[in-house]
N, C-alpha and C positions, 0 to 999 in steps of 0.2 A: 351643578351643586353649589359652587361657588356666586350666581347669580341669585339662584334661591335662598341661601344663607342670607345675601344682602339685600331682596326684597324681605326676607321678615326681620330684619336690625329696622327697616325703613316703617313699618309697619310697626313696631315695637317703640320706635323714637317720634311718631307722627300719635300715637297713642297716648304717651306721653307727656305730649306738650295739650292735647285734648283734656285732659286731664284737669289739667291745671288751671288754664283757661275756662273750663265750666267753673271748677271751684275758686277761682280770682286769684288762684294762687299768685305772691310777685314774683319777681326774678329773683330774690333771695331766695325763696321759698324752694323754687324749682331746681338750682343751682346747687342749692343741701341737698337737695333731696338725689341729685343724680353726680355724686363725683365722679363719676369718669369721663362724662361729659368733656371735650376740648374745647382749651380754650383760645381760643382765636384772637390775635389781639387787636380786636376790631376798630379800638377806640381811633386809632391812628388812622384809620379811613372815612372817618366820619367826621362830616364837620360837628356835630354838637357832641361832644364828651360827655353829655349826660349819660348814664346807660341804665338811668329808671324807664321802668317800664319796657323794655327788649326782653323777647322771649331768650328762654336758656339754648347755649350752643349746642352743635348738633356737630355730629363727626360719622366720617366711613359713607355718606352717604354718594357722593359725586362720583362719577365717572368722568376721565376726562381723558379727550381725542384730540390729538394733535401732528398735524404733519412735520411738526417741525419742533427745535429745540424748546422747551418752556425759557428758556433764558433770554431768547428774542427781545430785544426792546424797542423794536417800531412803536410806534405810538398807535392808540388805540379809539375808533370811533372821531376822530379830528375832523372828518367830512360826515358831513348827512348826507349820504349817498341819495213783568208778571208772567212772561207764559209757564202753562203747565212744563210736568217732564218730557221726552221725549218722547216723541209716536213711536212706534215699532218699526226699526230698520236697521242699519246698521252701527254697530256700538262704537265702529272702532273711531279714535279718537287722535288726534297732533299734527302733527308739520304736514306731513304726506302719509301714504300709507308704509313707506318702507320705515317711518319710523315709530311703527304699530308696538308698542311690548308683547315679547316673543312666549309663544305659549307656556316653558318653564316660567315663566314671572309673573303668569296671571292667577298663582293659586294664591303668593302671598294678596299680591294685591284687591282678593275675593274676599279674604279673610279680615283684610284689613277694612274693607269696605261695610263688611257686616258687622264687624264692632265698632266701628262710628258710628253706625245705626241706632245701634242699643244706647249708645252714650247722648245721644242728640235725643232719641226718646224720654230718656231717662231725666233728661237737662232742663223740659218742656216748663214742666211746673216750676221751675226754679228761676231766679234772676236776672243770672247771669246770660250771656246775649249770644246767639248760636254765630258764631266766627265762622268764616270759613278760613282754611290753612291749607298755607304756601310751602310747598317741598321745590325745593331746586334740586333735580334728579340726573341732569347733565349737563357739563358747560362743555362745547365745542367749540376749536380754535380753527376758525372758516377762512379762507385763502381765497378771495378774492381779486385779482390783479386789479388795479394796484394798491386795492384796500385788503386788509386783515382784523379780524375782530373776533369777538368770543363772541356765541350764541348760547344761550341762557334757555334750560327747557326747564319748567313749571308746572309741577301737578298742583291743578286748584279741586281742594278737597272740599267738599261741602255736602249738606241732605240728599238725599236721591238714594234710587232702589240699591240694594246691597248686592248684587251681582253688577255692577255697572263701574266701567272702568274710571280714573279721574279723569276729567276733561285739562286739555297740556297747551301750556300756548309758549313758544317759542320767539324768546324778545333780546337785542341786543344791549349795549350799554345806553348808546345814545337814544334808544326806548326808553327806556328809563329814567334818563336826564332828563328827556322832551318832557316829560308829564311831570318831573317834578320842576322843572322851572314853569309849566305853563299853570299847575296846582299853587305856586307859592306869587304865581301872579294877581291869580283869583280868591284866594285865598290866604291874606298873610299871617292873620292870629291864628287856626289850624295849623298851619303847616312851620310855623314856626317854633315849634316842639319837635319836629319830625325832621329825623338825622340821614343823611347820604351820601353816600361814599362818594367822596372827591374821585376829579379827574386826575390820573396820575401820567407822568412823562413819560416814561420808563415802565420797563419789569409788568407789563399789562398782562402777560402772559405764564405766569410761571402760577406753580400749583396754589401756594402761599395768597397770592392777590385774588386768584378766581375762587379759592374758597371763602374768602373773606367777603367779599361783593354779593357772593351765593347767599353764604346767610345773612347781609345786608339788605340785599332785596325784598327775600322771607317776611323780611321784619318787617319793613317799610310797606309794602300792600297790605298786612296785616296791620297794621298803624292806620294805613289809609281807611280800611274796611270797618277799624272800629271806631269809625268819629264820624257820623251821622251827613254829616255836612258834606265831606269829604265822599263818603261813600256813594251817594248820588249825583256826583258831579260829573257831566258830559264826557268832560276829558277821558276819566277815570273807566268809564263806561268805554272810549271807544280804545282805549289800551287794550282792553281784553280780545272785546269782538271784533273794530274795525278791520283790523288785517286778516282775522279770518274766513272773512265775509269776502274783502276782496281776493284772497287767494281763492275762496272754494267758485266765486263767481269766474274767476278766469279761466280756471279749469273745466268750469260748465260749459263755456261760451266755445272755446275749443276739445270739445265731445272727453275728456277725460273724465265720464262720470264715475267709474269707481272710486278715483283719487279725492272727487269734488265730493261725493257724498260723506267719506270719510270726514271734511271740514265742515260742510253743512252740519252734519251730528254733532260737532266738536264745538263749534257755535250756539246751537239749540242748547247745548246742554251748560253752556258755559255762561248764556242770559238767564236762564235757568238757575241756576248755583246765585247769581250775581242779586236774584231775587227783586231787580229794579229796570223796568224797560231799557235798553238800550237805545228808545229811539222808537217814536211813535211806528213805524213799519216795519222795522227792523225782524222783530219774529216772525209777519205775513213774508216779508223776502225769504226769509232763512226756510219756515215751511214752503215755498215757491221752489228754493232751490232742490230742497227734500224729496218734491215733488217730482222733479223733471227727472232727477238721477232714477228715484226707483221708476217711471215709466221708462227712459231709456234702457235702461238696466232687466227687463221686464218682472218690474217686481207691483204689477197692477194694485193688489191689497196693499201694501204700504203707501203707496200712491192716495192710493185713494183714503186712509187715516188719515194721511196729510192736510188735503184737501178738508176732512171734515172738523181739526182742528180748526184751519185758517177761518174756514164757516165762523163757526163756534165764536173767534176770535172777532170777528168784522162783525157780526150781529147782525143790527138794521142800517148801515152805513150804505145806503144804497148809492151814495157817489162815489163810494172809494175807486180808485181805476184795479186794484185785483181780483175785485169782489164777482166781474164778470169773468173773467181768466179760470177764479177756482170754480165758478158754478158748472161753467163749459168742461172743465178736467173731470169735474165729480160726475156730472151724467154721462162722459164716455165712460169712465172708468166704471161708473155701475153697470153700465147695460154691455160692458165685454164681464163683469165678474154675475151677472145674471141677479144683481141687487136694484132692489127700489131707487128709481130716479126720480119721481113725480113730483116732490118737494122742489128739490133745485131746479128742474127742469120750465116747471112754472114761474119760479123767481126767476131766473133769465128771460123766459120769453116778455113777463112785465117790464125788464129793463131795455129789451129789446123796444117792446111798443112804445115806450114813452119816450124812445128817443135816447135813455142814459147811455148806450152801448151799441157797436158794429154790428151788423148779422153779418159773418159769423164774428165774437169777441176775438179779439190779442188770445194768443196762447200765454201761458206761461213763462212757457220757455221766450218767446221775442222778448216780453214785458224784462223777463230775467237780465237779456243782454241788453237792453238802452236803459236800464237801472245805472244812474250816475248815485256810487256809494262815496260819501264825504259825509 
């Protein structure tokens, strides 16, 4: 009950700030409009004390796990240790699969989903610019010997079908450092407006610091996302995907495909939301990975959606090196599901004759494991 209660406050305060955001509301605007809102004294973790333009504070929504006293004061993070939507397959979405949201959580998060629909519908005709929004849904104090750190999970909200869970990426402090010192390297008139919470000595751990960082970061991708510039910049792009890519690949590589498929989706859908290529290949890997998990997994038809995406994707690119991989996947996968293969099957054998490709092509799956992700 108690879970449910706090996914629809989260559902209710994510609604909220949607709100406001279509209609330009400022921070004054939103801050009248919701007094009970907490307020968090953020200014003091931020280098810029401006606080135009920060969305309004958010409270009750964090959970936080920790093995140990929040009064700790180790120091924290000091070592660096276009496609469409998603084909049909598995929805679930984050770290791994154990950290799935547990079926009482999924009815707010349905309902929640289906009214950003309407509002994003509704917003089309109008101005203002379809955002996507950042919920920080859990910070975990991770126990690493002989490092310690909080881990920062992130529902990224945005367009897509209204039964469909948020895509969640799970990022530390010094994540977040990297990309804003390497954004304000490339960028210094943008990002010099745009505020982040200092590194602090002390007290890294206690509830008071991680909620404050929580909705520091909120803000900050959401700053990032709405400045044009900023929005399609490399870096920016591989904060979200890069590490998911390479977890769901390393899990592929050693036969984990239920856990790997789980990141594959989490990926697809999260370049997806991000609305801007991650990376000239980057989708044909991510549908490659989709692919292998449902063949492994025997799930033939989703396979082979896959497969007819990547198609779709690659066109007439007849040098690409996956483009013989998926033709070879699409005619097995047709002629065990008893569907038309004579399309593909003819465009391989020409790439075959000419020379562009092996009899028989690379699978999938090898091309997957000698894929150097950077």
């Amino acid at each position: 009950v108690h879970r449910g209660t706090q996914e629809g406050a989260m559902a209710s305060r994510l609604l909220h700030r949607l709100r406001h955001a279509l209609a330009g509301d400022g921070p004054g605007e939103a801050a009248a409009a919701r007094p009970e809102a907490e307020q968090f004294p953020e200014s003091s973790e931020l280098e810029d004390d401006d606080a135009e333009g920060l969305s309004s504070r958010l409270s009750g929504t964090l959970s936080f796990t920790s093995a140990e006293d929040d009064e700790d004061d180790e120091d924290e993070d000091d070592e660096e240790t276009g496609p469409d939507p998603l084909p049909p397959g598995d929805r679930t979405s984050g770290e791994d699969a154990e950290r799935s949201p547990p079926p009482d959580g999924q009815r707010g998060s349905q309902l929640l989903a289906r009214q950003l629909q309407d509002f994003w519908k509704k917003s089309r005709n109008t101005l203002a610019p379809q955002r996507l929004l950042f919920e920080v849904t859990s910070a975990t104090v991770v126990k690493d010997p002989p490092s310690k750190y909080v881990l920062y999970t992130l529902a990224v909200i945005g367009p897509g079908p209204p039964d469909r869970q948020p895509a969640q990426i799970s990022r530390r402090y010094s994540d977040f450092e990297r990309l804003h010192r390497n954004l304000q390297r490339q960028f210094r008139g943008p990002m010099a407006a745009i505020s982040f919470p200092r590194k602090r000595l002390r007290r890294n751990f206690t509830a008071e610091t991680i909620a404050r960082r929580s909705r520091a970061f909120e803000q900050f991708l959401g700053h990032l996302q709405a400045v044009p510039e900023l929005r399609h910049a490399p870096d920016l792009q591989d904060f979200f995907v890069l590490p998911e890519l390479r977890r769901a690949q390393s899990l592929t590589c050693t036969g984990l495909y239920r856990e790997a498929l789980a990141l594959w989706a989490n990926a697809w859908q999260l370049q997806a939301q991000l609305g801007t290529s991650s990376g000239p290949d980057r989708p044909l890997l991510t549908l490659a990975g989709l692919a292998v998990c449902h063949q492994e997994l025997e799930n033939p038809g989703e396979a082979r959606a896959c497969c007819e995406k990547a198609l779709q994707l690659l066109g007439d690119k007849s040098l690409h090196p996956l483009l013989a991989p998926f033709l070879e996947a699409h005619v097995r996968l047709s002629w065990h599901l008893g569907l038309d293969k004579r399309q593909s099957e003819a465009r391989l054998q020409a790439l075959q004759e000419a020379g562009l490709t092996p009899t028989p092509p690379p699978s999938l799956k090898e091309l997957l494991i000698k894929e150097v992700l950077d």
